[in-house]
Residue frames relative to the residue before (quaternion, step in Angstrom):
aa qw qx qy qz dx dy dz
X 1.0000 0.0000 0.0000 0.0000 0.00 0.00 0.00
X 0.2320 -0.8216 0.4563 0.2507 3.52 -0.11 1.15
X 0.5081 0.5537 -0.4848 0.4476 4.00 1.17 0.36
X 0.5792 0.4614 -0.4307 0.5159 3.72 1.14 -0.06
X 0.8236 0.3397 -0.3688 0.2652 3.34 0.22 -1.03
X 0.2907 0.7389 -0.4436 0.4156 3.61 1.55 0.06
X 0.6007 0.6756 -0.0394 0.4256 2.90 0.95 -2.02
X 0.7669 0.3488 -0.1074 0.5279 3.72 0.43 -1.30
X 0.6545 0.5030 -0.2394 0.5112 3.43 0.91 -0.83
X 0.6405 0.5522 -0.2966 0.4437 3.27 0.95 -0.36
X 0.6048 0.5394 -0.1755 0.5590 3.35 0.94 -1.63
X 0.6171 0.4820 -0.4009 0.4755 3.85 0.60 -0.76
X 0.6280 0.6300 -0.1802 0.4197 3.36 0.41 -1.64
X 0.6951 0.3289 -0.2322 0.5956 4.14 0.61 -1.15
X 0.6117 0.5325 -0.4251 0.4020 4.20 1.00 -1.03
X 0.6823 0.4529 -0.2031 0.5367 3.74 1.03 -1.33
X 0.2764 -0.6111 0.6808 0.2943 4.24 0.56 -0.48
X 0.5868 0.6070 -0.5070 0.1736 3.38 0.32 0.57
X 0.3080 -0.6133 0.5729 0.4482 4.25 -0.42 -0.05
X 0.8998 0.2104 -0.1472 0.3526 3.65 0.37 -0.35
X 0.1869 -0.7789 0.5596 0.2125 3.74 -0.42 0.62
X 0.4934 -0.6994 0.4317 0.2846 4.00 -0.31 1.42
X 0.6911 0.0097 0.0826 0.7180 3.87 0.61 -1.49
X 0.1593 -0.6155 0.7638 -0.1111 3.79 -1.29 1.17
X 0.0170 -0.7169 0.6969 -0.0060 3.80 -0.49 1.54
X 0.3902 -0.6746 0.5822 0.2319 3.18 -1.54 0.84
X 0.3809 -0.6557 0.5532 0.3449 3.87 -0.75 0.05
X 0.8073 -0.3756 0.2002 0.4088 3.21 -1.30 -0.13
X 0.5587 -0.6394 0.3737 0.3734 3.47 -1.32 1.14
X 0.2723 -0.7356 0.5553 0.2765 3.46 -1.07 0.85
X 0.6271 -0.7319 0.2363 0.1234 3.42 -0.99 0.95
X 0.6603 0.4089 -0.1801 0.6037 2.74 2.12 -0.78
X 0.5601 0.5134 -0.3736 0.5322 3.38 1.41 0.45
X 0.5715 -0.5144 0.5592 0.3099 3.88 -0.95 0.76
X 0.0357 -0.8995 0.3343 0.2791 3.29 -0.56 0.38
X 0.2915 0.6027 -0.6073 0.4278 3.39 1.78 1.09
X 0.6129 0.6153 -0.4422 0.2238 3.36 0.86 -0.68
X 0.6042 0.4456 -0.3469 0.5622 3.58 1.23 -0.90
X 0.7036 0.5197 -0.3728 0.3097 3.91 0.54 -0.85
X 0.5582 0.5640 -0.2592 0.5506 3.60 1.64 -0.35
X 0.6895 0.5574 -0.2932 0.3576 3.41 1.20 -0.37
X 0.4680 0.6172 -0.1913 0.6029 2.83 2.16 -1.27
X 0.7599 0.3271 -0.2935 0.4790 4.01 0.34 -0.88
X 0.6320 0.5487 -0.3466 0.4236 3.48 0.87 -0.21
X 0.4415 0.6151 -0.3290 0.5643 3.74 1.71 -0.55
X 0.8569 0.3931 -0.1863 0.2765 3.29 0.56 -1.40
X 0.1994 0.8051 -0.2797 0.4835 2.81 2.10 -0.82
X 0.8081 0.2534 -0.1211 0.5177 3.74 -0.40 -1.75
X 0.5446 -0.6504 0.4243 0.3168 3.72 0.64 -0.48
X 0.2500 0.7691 -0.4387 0.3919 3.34 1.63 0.29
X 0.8115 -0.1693 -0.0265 0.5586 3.85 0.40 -0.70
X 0.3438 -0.7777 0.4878 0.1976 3.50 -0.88 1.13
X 0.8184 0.0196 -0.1796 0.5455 3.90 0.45 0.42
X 0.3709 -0.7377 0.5610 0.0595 3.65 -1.08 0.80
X 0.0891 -0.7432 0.6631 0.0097 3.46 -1.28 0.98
X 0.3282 -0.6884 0.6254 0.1652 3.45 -1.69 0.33
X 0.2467 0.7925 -0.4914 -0.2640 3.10 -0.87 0.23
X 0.7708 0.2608 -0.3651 0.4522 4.06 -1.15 0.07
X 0.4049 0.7683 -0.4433 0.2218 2.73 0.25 1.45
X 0.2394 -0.8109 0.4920 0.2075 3.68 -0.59 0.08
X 0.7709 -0.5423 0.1832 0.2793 3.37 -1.24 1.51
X 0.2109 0.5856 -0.4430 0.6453 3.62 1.87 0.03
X 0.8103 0.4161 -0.2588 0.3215 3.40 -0.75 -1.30
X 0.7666 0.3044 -0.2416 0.5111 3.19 0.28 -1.54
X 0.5483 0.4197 -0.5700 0.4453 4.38 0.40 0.03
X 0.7161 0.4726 -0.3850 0.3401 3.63 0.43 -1.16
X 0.5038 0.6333 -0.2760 0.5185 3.82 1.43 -0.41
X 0.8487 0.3798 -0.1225 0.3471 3.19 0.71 -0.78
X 0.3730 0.5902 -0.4042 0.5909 3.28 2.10 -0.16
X 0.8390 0.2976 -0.2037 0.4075 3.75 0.56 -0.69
X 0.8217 -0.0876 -0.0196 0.5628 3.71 0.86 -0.03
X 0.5065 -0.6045 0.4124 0.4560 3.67 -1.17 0.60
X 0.2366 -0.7133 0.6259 0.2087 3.59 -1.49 0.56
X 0.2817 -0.7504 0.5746 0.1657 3.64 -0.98 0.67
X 0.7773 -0.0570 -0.0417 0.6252 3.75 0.61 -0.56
X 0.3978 -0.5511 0.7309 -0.0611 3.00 -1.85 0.83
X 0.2414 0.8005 -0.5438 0.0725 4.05 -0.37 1.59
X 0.0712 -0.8018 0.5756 -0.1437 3.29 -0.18 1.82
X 0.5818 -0.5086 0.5671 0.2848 3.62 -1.20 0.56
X 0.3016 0.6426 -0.6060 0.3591 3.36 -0.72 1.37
X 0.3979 0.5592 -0.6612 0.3030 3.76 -1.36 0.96
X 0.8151 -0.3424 0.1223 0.4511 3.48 -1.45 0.76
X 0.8454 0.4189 -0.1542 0.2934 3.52 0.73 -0.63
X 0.7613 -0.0199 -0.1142 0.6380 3.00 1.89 0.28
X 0.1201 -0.7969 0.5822 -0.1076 2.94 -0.25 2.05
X 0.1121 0.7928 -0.5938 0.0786 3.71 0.30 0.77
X 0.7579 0.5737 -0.0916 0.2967 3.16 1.07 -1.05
X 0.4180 0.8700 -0.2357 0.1129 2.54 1.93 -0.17
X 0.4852 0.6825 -0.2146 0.5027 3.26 2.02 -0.63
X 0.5729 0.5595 -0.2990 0.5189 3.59 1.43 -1.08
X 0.6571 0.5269 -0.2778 0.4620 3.88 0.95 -1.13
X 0.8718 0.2368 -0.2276 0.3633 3.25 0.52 -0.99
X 0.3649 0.7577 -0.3448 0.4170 2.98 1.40 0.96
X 0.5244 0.6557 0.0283 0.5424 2.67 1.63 -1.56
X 0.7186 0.4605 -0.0927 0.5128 3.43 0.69 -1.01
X 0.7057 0.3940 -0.2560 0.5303 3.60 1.55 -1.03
X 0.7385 0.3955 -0.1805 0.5154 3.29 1.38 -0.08
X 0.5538 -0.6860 0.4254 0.2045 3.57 1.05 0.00
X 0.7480 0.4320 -0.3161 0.3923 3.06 0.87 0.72
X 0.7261 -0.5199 0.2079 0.3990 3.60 -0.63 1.27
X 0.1115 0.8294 -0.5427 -0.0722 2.40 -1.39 0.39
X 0.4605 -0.8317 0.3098 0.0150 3.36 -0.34 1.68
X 0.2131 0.8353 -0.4932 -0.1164 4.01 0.63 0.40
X 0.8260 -0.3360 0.4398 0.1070 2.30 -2.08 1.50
X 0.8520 -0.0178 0.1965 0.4849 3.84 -0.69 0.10
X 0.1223 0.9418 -0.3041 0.0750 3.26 0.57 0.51
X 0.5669 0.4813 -0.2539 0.6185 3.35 1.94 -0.34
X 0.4141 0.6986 -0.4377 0.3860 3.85 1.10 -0.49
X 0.2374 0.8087 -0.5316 0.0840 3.50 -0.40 0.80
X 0.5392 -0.5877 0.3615 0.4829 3.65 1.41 0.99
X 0.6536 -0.5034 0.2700 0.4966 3.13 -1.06 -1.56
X 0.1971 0.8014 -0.5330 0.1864 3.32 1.10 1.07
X 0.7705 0.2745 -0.3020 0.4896 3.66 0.58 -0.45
X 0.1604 0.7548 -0.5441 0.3295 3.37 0.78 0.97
X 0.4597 -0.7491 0.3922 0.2714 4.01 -0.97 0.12
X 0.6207 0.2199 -0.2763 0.7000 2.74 -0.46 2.22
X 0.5289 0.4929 -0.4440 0.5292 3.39 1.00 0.39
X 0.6658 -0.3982 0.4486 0.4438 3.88 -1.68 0.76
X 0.6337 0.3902 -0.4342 0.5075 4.14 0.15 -0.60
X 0.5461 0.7219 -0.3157 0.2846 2.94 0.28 -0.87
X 0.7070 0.4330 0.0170 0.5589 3.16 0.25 -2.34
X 0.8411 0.3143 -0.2616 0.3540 3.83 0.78 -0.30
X 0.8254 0.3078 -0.3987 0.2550 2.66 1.62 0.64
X 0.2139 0.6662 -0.5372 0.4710 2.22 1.69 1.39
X 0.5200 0.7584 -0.3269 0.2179 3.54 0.75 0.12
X 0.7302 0.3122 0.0378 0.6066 2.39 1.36 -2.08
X 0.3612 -0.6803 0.4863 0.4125 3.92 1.25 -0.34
X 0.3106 0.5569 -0.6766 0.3683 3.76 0.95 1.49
X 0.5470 -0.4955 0.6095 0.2895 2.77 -1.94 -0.54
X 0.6200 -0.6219 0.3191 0.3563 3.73 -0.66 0.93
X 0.7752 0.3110 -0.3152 0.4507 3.64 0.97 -0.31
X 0.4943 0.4897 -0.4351 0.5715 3.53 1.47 0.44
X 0.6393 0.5523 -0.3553 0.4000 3.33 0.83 0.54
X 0.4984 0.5023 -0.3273 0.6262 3.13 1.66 -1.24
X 0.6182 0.4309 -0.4524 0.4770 4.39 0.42 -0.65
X 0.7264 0.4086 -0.3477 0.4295 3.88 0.29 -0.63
X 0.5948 0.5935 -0.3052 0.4480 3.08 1.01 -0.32
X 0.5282 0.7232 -0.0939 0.4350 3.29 1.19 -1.20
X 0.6711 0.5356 -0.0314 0.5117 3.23 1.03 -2.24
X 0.7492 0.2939 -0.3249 0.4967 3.25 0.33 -1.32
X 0.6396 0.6189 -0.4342 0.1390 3.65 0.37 -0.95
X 0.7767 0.1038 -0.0553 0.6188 3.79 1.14 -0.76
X 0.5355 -0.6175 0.5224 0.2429 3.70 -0.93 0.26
X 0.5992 0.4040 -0.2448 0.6464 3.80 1.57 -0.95
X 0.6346 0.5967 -0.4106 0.2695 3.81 0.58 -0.08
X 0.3024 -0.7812 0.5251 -0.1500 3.15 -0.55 1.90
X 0.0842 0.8216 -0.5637 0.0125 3.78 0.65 0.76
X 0.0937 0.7084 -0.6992 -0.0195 3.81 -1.20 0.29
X 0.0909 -0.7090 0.6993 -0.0049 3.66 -0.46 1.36
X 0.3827 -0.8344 0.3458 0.1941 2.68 -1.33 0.52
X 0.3793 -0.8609 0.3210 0.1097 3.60 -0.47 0.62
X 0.0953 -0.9059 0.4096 0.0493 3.52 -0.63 0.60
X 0.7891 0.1790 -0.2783 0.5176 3.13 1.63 1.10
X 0.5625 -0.6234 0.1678 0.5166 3.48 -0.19 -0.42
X 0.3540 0.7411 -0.2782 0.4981 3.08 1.99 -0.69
X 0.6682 0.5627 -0.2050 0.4414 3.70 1.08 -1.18
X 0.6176 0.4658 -0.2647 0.5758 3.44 1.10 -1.73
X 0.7084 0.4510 -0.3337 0.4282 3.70 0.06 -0.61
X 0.6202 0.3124 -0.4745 0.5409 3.50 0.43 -0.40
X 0.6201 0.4006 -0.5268 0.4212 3.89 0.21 -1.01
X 0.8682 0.2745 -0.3518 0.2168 3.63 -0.38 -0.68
X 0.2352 0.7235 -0.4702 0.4474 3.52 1.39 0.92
X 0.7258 0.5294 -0.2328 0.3724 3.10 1.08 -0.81
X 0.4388 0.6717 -0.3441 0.4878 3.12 1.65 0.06
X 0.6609 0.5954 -0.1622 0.4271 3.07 1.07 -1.68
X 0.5783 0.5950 -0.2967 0.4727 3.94 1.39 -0.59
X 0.0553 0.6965 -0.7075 -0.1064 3.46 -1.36 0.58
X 0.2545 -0.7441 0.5772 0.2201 3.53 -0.85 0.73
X 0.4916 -0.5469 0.5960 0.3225 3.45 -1.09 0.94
X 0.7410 -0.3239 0.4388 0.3917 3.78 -1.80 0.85
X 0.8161 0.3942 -0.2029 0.3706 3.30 0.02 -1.88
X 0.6789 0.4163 -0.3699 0.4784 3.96 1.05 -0.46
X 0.6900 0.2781 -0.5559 0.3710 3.60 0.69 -0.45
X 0.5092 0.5713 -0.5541 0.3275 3.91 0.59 -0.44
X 0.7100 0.4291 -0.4091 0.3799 3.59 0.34 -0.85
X 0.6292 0.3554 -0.4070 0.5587 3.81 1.01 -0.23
X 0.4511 0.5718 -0.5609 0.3937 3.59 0.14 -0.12
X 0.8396 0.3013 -0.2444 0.3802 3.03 -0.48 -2.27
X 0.5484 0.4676 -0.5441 0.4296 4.17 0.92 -0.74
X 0.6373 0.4770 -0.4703 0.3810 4.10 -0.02 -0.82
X 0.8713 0.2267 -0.3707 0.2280 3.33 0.45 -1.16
X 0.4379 0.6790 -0.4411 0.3907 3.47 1.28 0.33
X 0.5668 0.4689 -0.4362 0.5182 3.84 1.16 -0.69
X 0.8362 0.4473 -0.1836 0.2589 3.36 0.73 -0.88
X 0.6608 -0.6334 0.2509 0.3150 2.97 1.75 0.95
């Protein structure tokens, strides 16, 4: 309803003290709502200068073209990590177009980082930790990929941003690849 998200955008905007929100993600499309109608609401925010760049998220490449006939999108945040690559079409969309992309659950890795699993075995390789792999993994996989796990200490943030600090050799991210895309059917 594009009188809520006026509404929501607004309330955000007075919680933060801020006149502008930089990146403003929508949530999932609602079904009984057009969804240029919400995307016109989003360009009409920006329009006034209320939010200076727009995201989508659960969305499919339908979505993000029909978005894009009406305003520029900057990030794209879909559910996606070793253990559910549904989206994978949504990424490499993204990717043909330059624009973020933000997964959704991003440490989820089924049971691939299980012991004795390919994560695993790589990070015992590299002396990471199995979910600073699933992030290097993650990293290498798209150039528009924009992971943010979340974190509940500092001890946490530091391991997540180790994972920056990883490069996986060709032969390790293929061996996680081809294991993900086999879990993933």
């Amino acid at each position: 309803d594009p009188a809520y998200i006026k509404q929501a955008i607004e309330g955000s905007r007075e919680r933060l003290g801020l006149h502008r929100i930089d990146l403003y993600q929508s949530h999932t499309p609602d079904p009984a709502v057009p969804y240029e109608d919400t995307i016109r609401a989003f360009e009409e925010l920006r329009e006034d200068g209320f939010v200076r760049h727009i995201g989508v998220s659960n969305v499919t490449v339908e979505h993000i073209q029909r978005a894009l006939e009406i305003v520029p999108i900057a990030t794209v945040q879909n559910r996606f990590n070793l253990g559910d690559r549904h989206s994978e079409d949504v990424l490499d969309f993204c990717e043909a177009n330059n624009i973020g992309f933000i997964p959704w659950f991003p440490l989820s890795a089924g049971d691939l980082d299980a012991q004795g699993s390919v994560v695993a075995d790589v990070a015992g390789e590299l002396g990471a930790t199995a979910s600073q792999v699933a992030l290097a993994w993650l990293l290498a996989r798209s150039p528009v990929m924009l992971p943010i796990p979340g974190t509940g200490s500092v001890a946490h943030l530091e391991e997540n941003l180790g994972a920056a600090d990883l490069e996986l050799t060709q032969e390790q991210f293929a061996r996680i690849d081809d294991a993900s895309l086999a879990a993933n059917g």
